[in-house]
PDB file of N, CA, C, O and CB in Angstrom:
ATOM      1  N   UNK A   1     -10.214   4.058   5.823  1.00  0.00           N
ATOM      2  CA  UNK A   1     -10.047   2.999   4.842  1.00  0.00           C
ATOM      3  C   UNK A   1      -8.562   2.823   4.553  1.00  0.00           C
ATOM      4  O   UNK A   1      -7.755   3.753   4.547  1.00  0.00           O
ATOM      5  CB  UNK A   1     -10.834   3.313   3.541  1.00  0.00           C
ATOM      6  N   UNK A   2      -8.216   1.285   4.264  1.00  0.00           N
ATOM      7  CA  UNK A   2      -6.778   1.015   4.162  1.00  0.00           C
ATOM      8  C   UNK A   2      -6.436   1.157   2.752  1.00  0.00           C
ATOM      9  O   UNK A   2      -7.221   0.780   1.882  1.00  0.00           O
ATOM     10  CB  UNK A   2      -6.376  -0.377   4.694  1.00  0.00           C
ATOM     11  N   UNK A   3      -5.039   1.804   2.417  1.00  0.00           N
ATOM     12  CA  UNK A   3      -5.036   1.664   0.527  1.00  0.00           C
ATOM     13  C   UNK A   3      -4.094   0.837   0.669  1.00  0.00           C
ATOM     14  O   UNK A   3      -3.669   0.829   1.824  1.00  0.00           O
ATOM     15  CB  UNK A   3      -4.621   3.070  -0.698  1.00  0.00           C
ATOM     16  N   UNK A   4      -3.550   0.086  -0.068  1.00  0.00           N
ATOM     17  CA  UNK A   4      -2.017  -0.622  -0.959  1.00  0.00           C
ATOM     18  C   UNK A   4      -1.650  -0.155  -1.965  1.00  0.00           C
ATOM     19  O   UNK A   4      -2.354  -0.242  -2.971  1.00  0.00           O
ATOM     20  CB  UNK A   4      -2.002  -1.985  -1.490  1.00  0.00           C
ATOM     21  N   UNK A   5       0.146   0.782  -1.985  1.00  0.00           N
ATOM     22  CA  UNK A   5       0.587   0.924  -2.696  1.00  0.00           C
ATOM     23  C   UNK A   5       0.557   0.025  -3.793  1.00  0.00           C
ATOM     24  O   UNK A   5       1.068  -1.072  -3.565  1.00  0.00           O
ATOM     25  CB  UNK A   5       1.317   1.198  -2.278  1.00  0.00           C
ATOM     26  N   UNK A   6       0.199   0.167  -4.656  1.00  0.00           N
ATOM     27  CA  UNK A   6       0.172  -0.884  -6.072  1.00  0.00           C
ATOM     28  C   UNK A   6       1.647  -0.580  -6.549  1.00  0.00           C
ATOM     29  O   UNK A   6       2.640  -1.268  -6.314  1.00  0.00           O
ATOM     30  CB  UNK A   6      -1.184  -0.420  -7.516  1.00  0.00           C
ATOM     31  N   UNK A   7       1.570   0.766  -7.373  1.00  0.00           N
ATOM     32  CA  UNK A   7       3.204   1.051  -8.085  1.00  0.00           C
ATOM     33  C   UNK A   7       3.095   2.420  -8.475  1.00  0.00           C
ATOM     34  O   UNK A   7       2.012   2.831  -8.890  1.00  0.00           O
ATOM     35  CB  UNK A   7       3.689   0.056  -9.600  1.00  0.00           C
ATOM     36  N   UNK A   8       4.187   3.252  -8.383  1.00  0.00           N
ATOM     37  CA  UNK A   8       4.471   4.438  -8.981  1.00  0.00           C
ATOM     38  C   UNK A   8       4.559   4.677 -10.421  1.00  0.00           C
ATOM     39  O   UNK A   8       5.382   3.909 -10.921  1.00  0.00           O
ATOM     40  CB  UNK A   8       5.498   4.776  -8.520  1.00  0.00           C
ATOM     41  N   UNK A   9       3.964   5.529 -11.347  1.00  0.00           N
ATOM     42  CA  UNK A   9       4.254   5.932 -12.450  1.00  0.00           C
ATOM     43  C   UNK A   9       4.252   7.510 -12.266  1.00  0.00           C
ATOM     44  O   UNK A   9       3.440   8.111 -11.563  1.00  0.00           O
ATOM     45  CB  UNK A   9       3.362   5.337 -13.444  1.00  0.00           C
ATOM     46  N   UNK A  10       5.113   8.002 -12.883  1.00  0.00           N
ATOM     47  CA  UNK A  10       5.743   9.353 -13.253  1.00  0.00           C
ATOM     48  C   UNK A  10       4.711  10.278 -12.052  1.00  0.00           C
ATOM     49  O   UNK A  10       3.648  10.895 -12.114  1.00  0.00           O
ATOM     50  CB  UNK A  10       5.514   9.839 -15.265  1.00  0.00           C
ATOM     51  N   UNK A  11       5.637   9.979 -11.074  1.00  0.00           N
ATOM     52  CA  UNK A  11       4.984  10.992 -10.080  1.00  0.00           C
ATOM     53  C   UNK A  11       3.540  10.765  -9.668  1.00  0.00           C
ATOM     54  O   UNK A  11       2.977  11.595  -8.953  1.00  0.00           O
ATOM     55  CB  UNK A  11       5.019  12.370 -10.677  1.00  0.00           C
ATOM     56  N   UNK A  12       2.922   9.670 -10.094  1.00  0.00           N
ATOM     57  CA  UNK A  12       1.799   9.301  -9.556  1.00  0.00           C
ATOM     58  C   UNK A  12       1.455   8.077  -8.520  1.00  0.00           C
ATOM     59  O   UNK A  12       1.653   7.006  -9.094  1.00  0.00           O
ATOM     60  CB  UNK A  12       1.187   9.182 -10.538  1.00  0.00           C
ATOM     61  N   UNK A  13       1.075   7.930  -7.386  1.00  0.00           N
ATOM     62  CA  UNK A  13       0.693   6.375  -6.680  1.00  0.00           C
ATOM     63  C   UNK A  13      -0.439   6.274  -7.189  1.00  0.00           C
ATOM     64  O   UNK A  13      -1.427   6.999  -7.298  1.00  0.00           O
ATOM     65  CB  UNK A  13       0.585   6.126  -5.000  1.00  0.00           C
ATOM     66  N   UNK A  14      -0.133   5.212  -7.502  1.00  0.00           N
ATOM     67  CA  UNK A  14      -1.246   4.033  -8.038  1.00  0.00           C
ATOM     68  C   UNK A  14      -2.310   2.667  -6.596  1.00  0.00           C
ATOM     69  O   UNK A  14      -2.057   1.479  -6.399  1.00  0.00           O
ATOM     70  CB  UNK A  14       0.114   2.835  -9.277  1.00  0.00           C
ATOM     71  N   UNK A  15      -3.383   3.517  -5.940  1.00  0.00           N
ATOM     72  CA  UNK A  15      -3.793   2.842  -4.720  1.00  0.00           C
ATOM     73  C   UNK A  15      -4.517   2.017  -5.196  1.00  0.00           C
ATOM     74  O   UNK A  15      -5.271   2.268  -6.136  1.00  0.00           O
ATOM     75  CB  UNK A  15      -4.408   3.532  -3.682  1.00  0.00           C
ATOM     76  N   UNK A  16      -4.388   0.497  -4.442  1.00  0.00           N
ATOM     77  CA  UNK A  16      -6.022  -0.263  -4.082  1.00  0.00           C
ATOM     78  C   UNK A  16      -6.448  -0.298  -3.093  1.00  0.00           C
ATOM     79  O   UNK A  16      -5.560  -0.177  -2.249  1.00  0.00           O
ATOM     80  CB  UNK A  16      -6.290  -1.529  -4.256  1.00  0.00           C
ATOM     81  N   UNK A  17      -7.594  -0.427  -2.600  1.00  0.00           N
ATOM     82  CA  UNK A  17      -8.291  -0.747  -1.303  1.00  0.00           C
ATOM     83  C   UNK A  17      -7.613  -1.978  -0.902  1.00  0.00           C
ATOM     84  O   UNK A  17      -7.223  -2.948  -1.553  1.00  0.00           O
ATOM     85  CB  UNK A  17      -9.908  -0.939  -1.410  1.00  0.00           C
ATOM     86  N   UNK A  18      -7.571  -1.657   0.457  1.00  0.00           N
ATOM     87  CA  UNK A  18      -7.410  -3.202   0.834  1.00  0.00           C
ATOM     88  C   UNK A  18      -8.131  -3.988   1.171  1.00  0.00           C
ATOM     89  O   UNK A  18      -7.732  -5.023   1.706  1.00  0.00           O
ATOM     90  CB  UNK A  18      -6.797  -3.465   1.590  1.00  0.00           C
ATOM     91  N   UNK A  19      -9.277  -3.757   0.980  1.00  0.00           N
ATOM     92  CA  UNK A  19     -10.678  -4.603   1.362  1.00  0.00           C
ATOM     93  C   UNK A  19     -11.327  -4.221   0.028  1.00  0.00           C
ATOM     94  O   UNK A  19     -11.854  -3.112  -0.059  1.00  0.00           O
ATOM     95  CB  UNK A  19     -11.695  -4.055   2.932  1.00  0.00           C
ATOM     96  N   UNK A  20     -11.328  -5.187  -1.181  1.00  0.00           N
ATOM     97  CA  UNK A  20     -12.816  -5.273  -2.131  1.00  0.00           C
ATOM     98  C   UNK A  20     -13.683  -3.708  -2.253  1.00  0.00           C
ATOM     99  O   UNK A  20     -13.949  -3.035  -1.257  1.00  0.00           O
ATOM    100  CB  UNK A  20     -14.066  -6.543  -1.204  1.00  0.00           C
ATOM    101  N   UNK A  21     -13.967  -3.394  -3.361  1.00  0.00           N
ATOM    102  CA  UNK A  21     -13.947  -4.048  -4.404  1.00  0.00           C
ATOM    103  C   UNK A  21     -12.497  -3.314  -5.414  1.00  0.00           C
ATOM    104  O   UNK A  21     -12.286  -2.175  -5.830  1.00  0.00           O
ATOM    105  CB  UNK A  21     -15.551  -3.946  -5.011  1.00  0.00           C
ATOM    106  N   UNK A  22     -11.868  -4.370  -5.494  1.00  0.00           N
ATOM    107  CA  UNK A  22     -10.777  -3.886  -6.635  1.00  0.00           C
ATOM    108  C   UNK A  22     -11.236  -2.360  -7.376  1.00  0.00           C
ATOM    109  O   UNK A  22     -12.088  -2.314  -8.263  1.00  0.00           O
ATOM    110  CB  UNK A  22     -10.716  -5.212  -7.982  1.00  0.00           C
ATOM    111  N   UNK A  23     -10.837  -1.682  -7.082  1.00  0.00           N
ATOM    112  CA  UNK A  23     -10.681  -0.162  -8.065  1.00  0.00           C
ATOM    113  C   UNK A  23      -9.205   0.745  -7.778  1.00  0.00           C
ATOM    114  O   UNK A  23      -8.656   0.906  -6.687  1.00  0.00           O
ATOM    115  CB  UNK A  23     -12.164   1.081  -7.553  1.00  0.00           C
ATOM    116  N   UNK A  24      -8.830   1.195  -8.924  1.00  0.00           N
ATOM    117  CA  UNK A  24      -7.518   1.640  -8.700  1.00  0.00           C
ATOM    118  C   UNK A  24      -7.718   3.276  -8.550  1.00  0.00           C
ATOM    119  O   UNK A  24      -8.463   3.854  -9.341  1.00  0.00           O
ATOM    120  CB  UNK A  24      -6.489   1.149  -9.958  1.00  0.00           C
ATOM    121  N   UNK A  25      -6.840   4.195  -7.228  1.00  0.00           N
ATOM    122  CA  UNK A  25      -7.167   5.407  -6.916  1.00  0.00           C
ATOM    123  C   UNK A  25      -5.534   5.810  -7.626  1.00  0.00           C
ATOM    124  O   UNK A  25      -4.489   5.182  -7.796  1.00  0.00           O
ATOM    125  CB  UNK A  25      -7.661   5.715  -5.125  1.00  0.00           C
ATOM    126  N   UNK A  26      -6.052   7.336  -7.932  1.00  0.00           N
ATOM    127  CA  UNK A  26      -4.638   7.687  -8.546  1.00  0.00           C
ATOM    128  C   UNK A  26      -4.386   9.081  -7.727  1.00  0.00           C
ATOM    129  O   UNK A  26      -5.164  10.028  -7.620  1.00  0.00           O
ATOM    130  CB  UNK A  26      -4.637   7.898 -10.433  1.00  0.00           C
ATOM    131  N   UNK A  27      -2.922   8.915  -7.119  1.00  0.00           N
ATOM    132  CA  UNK A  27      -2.993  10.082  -6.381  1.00  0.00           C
ATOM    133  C   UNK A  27      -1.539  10.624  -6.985  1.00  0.00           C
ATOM    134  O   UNK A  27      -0.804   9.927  -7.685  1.00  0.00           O
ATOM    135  CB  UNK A  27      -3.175   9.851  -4.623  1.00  0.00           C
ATOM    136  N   UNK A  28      -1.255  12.016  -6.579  1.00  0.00           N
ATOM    137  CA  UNK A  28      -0.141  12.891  -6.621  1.00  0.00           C
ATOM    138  C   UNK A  28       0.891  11.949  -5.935  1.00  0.00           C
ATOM    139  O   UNK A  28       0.561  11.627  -4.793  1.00  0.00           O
ATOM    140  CB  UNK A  28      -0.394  14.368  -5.877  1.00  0.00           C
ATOM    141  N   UNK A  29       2.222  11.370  -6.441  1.00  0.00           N
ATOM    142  CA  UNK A  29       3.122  11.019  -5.384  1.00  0.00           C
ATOM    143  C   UNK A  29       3.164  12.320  -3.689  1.00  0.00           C
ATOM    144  O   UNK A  29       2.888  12.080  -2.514  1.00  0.00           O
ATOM    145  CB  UNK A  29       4.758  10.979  -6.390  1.00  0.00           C
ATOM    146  N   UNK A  30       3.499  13.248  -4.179  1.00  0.00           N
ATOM    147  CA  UNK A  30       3.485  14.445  -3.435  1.00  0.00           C
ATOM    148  C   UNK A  30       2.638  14.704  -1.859  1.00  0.00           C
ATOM    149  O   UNK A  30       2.801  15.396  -0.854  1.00  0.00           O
ATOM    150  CB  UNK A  30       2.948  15.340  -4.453  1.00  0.00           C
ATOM    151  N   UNK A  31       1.549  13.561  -2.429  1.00  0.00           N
ATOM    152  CA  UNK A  31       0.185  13.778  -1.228  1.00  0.00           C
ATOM    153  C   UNK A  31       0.678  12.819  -0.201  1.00  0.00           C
ATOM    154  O   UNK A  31       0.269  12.745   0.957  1.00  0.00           O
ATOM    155  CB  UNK A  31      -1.656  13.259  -1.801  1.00  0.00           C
ATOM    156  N   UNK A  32       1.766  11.967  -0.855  1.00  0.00           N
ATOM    157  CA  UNK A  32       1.978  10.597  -0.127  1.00  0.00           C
ATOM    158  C   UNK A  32       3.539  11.367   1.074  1.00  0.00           C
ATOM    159  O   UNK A  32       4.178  12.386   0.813  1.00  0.00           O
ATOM    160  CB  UNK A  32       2.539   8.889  -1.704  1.00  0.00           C
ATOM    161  N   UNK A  33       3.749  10.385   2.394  1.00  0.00           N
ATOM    162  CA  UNK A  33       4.827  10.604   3.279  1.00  0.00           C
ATOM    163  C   UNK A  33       6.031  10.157   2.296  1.00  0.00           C
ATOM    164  O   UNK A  33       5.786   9.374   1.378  1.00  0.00           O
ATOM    165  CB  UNK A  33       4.683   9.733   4.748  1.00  0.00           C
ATOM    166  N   UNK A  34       7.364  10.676   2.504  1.00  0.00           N
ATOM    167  CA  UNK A  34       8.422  10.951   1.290  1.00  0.00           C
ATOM    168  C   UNK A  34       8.673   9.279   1.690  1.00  0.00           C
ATOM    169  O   UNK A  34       9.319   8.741   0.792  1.00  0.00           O
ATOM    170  CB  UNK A  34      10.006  12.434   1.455  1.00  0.00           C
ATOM    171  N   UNK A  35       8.364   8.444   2.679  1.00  0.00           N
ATOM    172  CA  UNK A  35       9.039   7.774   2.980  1.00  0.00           C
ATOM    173  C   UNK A  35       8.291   6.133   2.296  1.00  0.00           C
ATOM    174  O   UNK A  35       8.710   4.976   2.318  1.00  0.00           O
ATOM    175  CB  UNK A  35       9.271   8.143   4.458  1.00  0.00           C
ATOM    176  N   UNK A  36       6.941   6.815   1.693  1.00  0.00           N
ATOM    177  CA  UNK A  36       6.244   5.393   1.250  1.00  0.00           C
ATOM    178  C   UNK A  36       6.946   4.571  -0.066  1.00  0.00           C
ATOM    179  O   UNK A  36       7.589   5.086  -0.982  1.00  0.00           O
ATOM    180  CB  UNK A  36       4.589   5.746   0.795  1.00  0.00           C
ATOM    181  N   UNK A  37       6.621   3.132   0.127  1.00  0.00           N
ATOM    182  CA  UNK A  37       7.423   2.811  -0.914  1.00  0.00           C
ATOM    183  C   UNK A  37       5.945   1.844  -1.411  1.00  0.00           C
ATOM    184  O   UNK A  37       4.830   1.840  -0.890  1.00  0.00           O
ATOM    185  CB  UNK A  37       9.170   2.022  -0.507  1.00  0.00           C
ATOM    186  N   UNK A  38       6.529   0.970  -2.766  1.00  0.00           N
ATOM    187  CA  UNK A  38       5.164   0.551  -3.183  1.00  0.00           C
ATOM    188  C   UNK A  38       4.998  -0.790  -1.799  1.00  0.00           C
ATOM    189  O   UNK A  38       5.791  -0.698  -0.861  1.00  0.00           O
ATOM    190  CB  UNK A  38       5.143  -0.103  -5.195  1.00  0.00           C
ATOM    191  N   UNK A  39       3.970  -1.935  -1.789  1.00  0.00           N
ATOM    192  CA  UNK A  39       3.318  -2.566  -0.747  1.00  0.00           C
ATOM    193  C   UNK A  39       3.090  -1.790   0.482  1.00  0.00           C
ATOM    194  O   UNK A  39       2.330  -2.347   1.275  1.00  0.00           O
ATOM    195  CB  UNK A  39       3.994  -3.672  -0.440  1.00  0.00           C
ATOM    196  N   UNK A  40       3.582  -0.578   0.863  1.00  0.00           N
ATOM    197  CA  UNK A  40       3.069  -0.065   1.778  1.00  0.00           C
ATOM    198  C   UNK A  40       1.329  -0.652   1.830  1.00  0.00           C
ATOM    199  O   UNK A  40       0.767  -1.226   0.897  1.00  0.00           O
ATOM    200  CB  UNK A  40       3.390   1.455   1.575  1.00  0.00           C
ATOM    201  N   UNK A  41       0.647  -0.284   3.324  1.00  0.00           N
ATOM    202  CA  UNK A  41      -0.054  -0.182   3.472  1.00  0.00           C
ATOM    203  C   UNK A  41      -0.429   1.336   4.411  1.00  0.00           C
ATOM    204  O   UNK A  41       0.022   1.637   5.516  1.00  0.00           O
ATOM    205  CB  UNK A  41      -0.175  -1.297   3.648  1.00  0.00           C
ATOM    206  N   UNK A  42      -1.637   2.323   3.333  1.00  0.00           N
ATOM    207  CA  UNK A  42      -1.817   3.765   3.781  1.00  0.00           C
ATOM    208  C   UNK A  42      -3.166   4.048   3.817  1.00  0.00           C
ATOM    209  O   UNK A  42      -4.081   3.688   3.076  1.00  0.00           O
ATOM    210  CB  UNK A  42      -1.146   4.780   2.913  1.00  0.00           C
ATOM    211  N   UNK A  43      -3.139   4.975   5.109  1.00  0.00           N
ATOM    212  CA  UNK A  43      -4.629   5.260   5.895  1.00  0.00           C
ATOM    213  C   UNK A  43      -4.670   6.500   5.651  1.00  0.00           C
ATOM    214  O   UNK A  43      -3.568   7.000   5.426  1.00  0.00           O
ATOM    215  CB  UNK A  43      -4.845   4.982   7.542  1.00  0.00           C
ATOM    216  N   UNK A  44      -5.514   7.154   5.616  1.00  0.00           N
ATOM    217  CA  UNK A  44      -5.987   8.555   5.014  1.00  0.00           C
ATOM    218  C   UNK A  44      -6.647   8.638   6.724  1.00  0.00           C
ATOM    219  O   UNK A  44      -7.188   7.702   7.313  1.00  0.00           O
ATOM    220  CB  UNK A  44      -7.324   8.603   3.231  1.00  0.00           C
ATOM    221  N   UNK A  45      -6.385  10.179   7.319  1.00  0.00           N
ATOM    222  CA  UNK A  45      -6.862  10.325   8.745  1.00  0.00           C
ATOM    223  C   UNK A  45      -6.766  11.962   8.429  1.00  0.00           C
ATOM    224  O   UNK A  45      -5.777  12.634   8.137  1.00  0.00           O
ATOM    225  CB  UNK A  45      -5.796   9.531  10.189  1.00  0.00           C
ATOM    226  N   UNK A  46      -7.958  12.296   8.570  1.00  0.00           N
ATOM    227  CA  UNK A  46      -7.850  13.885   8.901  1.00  0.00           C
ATOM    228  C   UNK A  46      -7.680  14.354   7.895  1.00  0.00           C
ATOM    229  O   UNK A  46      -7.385  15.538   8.056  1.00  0.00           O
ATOM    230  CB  UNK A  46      -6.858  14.438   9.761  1.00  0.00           C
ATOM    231  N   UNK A  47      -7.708  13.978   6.517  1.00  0.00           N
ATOM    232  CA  UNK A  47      -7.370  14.246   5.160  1.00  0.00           C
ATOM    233  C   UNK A  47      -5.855  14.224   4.761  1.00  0.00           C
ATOM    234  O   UNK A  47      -5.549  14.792   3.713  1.00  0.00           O
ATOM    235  CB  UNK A  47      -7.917  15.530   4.845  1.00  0.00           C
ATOM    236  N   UNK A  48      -4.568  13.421   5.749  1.00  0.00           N
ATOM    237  CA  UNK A  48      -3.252  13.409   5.886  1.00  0.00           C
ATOM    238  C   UNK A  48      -3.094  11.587   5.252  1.00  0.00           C
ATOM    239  O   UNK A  48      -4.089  10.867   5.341  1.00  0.00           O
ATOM    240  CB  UNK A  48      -2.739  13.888   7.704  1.00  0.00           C
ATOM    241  N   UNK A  49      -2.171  11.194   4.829  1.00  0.00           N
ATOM    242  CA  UNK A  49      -2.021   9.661   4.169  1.00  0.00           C
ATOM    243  C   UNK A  49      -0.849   9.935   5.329  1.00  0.00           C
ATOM    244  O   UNK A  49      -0.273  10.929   5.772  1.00  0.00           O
ATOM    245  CB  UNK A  49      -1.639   9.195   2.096  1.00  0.00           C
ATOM    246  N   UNK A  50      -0.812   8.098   5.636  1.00  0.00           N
ATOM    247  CA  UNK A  50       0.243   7.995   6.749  1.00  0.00           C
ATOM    248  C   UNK A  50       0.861   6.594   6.342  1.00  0.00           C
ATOM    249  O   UNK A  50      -0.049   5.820   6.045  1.00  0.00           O
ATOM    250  CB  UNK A  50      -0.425   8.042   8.426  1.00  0.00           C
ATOM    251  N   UNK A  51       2.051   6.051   6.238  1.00  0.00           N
ATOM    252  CA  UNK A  51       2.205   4.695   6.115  1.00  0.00           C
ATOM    253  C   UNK A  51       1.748   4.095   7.567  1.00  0.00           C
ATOM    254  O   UNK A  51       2.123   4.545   8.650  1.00  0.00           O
ATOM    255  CB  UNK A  51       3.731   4.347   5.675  1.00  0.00           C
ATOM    256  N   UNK A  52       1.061   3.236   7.416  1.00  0.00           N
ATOM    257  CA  UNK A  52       0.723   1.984   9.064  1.00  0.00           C
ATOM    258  C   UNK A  52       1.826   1.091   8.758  1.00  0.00           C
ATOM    259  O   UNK A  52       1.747   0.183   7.930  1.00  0.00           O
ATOM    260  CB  UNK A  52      -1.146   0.756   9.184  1.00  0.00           C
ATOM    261  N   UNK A  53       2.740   1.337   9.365  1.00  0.00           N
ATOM    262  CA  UNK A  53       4.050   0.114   9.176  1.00  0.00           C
ATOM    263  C   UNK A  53       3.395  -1.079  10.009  1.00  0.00           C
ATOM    264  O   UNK A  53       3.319  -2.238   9.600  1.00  0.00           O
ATOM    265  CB  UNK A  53       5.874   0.628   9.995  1.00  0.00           C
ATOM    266  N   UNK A  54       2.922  -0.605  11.278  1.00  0.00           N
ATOM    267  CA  UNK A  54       2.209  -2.013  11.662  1.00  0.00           C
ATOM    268  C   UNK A  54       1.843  -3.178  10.196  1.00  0.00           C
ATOM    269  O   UNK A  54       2.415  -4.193   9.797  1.00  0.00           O
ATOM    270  CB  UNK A  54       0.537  -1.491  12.488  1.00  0.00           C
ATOM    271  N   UNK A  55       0.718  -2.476   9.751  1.00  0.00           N
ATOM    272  CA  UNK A  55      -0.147  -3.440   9.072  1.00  0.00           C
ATOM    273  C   UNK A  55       0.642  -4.023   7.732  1.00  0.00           C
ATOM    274  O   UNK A  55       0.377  -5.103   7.205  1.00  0.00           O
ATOM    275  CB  UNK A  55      -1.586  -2.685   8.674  1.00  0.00           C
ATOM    276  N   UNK A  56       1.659  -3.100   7.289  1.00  0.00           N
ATOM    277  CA  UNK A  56       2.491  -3.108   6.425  1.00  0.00           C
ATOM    278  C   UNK A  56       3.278  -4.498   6.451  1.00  0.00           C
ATOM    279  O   UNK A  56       3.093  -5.586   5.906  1.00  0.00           O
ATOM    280  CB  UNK A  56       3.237  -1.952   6.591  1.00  0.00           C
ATOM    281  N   UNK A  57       4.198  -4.004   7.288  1.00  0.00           N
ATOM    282  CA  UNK A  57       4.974  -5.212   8.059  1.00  0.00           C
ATOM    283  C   UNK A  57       4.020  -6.787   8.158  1.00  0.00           C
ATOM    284  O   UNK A  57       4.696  -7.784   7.907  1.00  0.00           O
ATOM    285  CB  UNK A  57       5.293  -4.574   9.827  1.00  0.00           C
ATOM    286  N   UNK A  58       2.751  -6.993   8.451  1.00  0.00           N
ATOM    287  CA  UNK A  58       2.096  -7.686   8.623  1.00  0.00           C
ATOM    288  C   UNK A  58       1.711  -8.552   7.454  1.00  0.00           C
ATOM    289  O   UNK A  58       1.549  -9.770   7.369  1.00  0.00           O
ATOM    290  CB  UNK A  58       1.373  -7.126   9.176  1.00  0.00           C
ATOM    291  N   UNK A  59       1.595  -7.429   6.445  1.00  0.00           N
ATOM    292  CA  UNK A  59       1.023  -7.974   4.933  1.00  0.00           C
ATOM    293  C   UNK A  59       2.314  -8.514   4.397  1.00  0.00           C
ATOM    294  O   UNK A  59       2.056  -9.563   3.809  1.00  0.00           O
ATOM    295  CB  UNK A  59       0.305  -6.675   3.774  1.00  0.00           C
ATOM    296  N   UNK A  60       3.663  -8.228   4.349  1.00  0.00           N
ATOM    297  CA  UNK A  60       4.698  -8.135   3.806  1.00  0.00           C
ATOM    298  C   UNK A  60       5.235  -9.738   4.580  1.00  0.00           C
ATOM    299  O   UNK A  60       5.987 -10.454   3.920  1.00  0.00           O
ATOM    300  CB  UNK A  60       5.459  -6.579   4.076  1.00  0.00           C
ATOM    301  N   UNK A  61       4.871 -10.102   5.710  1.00  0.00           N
ATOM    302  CA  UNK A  61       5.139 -11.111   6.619  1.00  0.00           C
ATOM    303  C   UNK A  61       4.096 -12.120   5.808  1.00  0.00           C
ATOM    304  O   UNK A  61       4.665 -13.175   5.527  1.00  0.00           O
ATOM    305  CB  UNK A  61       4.844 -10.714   8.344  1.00  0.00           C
ATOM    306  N   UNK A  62       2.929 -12.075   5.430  1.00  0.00           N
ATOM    307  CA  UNK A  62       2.093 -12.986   5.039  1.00  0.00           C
ATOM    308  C   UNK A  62       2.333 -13.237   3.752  1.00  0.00           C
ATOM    309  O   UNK A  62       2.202 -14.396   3.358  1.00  0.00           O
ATOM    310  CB  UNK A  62       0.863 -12.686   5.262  1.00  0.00           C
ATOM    311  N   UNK A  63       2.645 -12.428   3.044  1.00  0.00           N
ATOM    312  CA  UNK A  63       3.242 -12.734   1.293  1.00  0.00           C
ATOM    313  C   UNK A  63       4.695 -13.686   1.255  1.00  0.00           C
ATOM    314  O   UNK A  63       5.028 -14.653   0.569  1.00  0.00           O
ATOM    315  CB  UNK A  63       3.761 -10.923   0.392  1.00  0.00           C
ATOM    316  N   UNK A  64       5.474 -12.795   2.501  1.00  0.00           N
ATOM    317  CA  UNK A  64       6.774 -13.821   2.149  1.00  0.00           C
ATOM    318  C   UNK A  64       6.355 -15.101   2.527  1.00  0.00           C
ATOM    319  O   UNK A  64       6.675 -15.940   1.685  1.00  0.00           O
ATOM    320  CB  UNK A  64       8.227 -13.512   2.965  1.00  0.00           C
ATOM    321  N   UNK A  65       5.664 -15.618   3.637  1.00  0.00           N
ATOM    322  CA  UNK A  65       5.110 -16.855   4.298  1.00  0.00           C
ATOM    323  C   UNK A  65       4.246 -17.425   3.019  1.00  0.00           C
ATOM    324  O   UNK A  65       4.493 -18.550   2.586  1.00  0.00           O
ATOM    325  CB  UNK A  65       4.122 -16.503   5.804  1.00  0.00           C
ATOM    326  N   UNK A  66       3.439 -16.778   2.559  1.00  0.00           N
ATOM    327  CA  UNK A  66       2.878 -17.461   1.233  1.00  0.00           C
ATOM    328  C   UNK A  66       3.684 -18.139  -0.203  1.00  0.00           C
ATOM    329  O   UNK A  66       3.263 -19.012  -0.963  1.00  0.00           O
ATOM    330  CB  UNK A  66       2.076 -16.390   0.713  1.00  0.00           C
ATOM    331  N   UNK A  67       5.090 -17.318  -0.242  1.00  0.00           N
ATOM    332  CA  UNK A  67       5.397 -17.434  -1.338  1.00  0.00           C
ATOM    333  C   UNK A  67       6.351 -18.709  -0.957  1.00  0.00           C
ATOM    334  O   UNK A  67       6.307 -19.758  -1.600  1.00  0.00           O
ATOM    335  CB  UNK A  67       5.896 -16.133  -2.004  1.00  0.00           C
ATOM    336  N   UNK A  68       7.090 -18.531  -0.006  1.00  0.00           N
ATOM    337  CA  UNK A  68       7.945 -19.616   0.649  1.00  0.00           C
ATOM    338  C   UNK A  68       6.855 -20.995   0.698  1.00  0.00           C
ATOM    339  O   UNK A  68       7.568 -21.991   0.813  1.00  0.00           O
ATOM    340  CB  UNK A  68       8.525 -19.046   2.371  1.00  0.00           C
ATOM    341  N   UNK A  69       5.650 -21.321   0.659  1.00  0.00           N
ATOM    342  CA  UNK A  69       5.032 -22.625   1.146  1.00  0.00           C
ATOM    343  C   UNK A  69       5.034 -22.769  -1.009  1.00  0.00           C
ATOM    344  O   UNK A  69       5.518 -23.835  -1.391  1.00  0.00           O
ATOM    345  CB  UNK A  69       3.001 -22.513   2.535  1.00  0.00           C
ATOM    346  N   UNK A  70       4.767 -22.235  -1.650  1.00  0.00           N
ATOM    347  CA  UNK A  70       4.863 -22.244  -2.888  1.00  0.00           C
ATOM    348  C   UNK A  70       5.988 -23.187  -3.418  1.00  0.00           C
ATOM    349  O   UNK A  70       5.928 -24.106  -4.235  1.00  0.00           O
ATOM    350  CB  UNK A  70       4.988 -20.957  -3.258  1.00  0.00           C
ATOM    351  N   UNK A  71       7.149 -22.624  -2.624  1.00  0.00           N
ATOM    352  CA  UNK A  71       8.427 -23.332  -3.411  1.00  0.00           C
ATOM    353  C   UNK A  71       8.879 -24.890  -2.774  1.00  0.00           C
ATOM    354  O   UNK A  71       9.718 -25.740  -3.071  1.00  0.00           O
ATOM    355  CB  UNK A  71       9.886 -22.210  -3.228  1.00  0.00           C
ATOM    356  N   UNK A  72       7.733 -24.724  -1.646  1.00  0.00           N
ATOM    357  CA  UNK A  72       8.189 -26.152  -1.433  1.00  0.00           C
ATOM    358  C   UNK A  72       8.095 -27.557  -2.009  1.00  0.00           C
ATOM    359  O   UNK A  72       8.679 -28.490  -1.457  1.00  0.00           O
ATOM    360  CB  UNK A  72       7.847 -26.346  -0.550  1.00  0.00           C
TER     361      UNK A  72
END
């Protein structure tokens, strides 16, 4: 299952699914790779969280493309 960084509070990530139904997971920053930042997109494999920069990159490409048709 895919999560989305939502946002950090005091040492905690704050996950959503990325597929429905909206519920927020609260994990240890600690559990997360040192390198995640919030919009990441993270896969849990083997009981290890990994950033997928693929899919990351992908989502991050479709928001800026969304927000840009906004201002036109």
């Amino acid at each position: 299952m895919e999560y989305i960084v939502d946002r950090f509070e005091e040492g905690i990530a704050l996950l959503e699914p990325a597929q429905g139904p909206l519920r927020t997971e609260m994990l240890p920053r600690t559990q997360l790779p040192a390198e995640t930042r919030e919009g990441d997109v993270l896969v849990l494999e083997n009981d290890v969280w990994r950033v997928d920069a693929e899919a990351t990159a992908a989502r991050r490409d479709k928001l800026r493309r969304r927000f840009e048709r906004r201002g036109e």
